[in-house]
C-alpha positions as CSV (number, residue, x, y, z in Angstrom):
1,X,0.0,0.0,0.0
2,X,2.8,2.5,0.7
3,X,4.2,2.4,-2.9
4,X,0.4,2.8,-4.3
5,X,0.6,6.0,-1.6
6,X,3.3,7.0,-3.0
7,X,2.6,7.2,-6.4
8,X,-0.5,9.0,-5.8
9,X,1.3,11.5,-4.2
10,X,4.1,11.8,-6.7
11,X,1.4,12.0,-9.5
12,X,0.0,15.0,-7.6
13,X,3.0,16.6,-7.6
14,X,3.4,16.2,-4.2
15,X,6.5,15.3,-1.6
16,X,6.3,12.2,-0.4
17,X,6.3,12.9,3.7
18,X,5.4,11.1,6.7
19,X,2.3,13.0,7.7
20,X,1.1,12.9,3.7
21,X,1.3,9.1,3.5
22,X,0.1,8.7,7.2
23,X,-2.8,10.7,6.6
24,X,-3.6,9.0,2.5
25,X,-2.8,5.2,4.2
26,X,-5.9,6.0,7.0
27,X,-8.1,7.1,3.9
28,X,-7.4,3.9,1.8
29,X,-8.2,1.9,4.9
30,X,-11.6,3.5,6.0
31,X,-14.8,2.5,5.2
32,X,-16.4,5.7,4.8
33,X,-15.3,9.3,5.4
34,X,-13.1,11.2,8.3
35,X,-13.3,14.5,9.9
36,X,-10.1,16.0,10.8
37,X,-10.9,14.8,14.9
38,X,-10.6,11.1,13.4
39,X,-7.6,11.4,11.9
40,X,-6.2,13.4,15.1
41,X,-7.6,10.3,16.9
42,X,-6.4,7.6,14.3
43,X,-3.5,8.9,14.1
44,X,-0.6,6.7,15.4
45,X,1.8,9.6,15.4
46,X,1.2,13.0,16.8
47,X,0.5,15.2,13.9
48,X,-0.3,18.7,14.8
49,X,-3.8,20.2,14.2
50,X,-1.8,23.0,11.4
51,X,-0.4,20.1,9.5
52,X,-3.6,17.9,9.6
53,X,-5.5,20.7,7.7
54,X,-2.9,21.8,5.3
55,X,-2.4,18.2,4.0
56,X,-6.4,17.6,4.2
57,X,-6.6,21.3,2.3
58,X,-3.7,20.2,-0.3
59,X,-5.8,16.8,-0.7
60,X,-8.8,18.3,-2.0
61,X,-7.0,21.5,-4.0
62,X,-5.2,17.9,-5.6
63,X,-8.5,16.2,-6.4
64,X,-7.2,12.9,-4.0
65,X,-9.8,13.2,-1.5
66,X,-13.1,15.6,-1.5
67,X,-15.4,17.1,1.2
68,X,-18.6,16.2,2.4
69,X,-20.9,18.9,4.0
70,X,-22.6,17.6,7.4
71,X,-25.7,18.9,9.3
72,X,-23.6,21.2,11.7
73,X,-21.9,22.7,9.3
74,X,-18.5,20.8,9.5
75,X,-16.2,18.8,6.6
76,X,-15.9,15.0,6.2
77,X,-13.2,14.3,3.9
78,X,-13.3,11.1,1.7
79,X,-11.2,9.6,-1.5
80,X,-11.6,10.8,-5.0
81,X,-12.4,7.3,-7.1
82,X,-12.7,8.8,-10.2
83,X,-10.0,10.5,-12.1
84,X,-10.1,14.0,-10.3
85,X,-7.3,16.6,-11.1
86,X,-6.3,19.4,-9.4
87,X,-9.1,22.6,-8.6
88,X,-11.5,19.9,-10.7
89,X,-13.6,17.2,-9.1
90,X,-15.8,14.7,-11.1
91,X,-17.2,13.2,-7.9
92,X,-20.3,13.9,-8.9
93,X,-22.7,11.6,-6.4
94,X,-24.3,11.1,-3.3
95,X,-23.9,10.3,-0.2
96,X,-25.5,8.4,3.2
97,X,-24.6,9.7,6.9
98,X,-25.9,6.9,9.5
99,X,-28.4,9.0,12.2
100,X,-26.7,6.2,14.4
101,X,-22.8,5.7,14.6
102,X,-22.3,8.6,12.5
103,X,-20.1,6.8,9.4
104,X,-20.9,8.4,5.6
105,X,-20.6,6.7,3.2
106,X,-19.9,7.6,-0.5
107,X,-23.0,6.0,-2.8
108,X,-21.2,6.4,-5.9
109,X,-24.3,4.5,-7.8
110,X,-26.7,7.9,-7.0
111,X,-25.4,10.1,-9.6
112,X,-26.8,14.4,-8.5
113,X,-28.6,15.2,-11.4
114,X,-27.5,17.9,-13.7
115,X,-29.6,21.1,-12.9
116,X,-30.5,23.8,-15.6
117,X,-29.6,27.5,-13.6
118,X,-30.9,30.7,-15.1
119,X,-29.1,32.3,-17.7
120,X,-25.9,33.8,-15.9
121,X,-26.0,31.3,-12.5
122,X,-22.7,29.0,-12.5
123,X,-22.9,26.2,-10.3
124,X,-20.0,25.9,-8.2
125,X,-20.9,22.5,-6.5
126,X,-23.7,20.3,-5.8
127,X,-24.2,18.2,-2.7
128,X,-26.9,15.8,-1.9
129,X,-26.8,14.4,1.3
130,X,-29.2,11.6,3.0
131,X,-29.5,10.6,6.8
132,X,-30.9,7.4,8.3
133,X,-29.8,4.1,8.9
134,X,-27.1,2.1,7.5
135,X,-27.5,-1.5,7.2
136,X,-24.9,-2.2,10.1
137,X,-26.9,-0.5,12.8
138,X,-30.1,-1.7,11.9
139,X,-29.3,-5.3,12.2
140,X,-28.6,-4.9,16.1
């Protein structure tokens, strides 16, 4: 996994340091998104808050990971799986936040629809975001 971090990061452009692959390898290995308290919390080493958001802020300027907006208006972060490039995103779907244990998942099969905006409108982003309960906490 560390060479496939790695080459992500030197495709980006980016130096290949402790804190970037540290932060990438927790992304690769989660099953849905983090907030910048899970990777403070994850984190085997002791990153500083500053570095945790710049490399979360390079990230998405980068088009590795994007955000997700949340209810109380803070950021999940999650990987890019399509081919995003830098100041560019094409992750153009959905996503699921459990009312329960709080994981969101990406539902990269619910596309947001295109939207036709009034003549002079440019859409900067669209976000579509749906609460209940995932299939993990409703089997208990």
């Amino acid at each position: 996994m560390k060479s496939e971090i790695a080459e992500i990061l030197k495709k980006n452009q980016l130096s290949v340091t402790g804190s970037r692959t540290a932060i990438l390898e927790m992304f690769k290995k989660s099953n849905g998104a983090l907030a910048h308290a899970d990777i403070e919390k994850k984190s085997t080493e002791q990153f500083d808050r500053v570095t945790i958001y710049r490399t979360l802020q390079t990230f998405v300027e980068k088009g590795i990971i994007h955000t997700i907006p949340t209810t109380d208006n803070s950021v999940l972060y999650a990987l890019c799986i399509n081919n995003c490039t830098q100041n560019h995103h094409h992750d153009n779907h959905a996503h699921f936040i459990c009312d329960v244990c709080d994981i969101t998942f990406c539902l990269n099969h619910v596309t947001i629809p295109e939207v036709n905006l009034p003549e002079g409108f440019k859409k900067k982003r669209a976000d579509i975001v749906l609460s209940g309960v995932c299939k993990n906490c409703s089997n208990k």
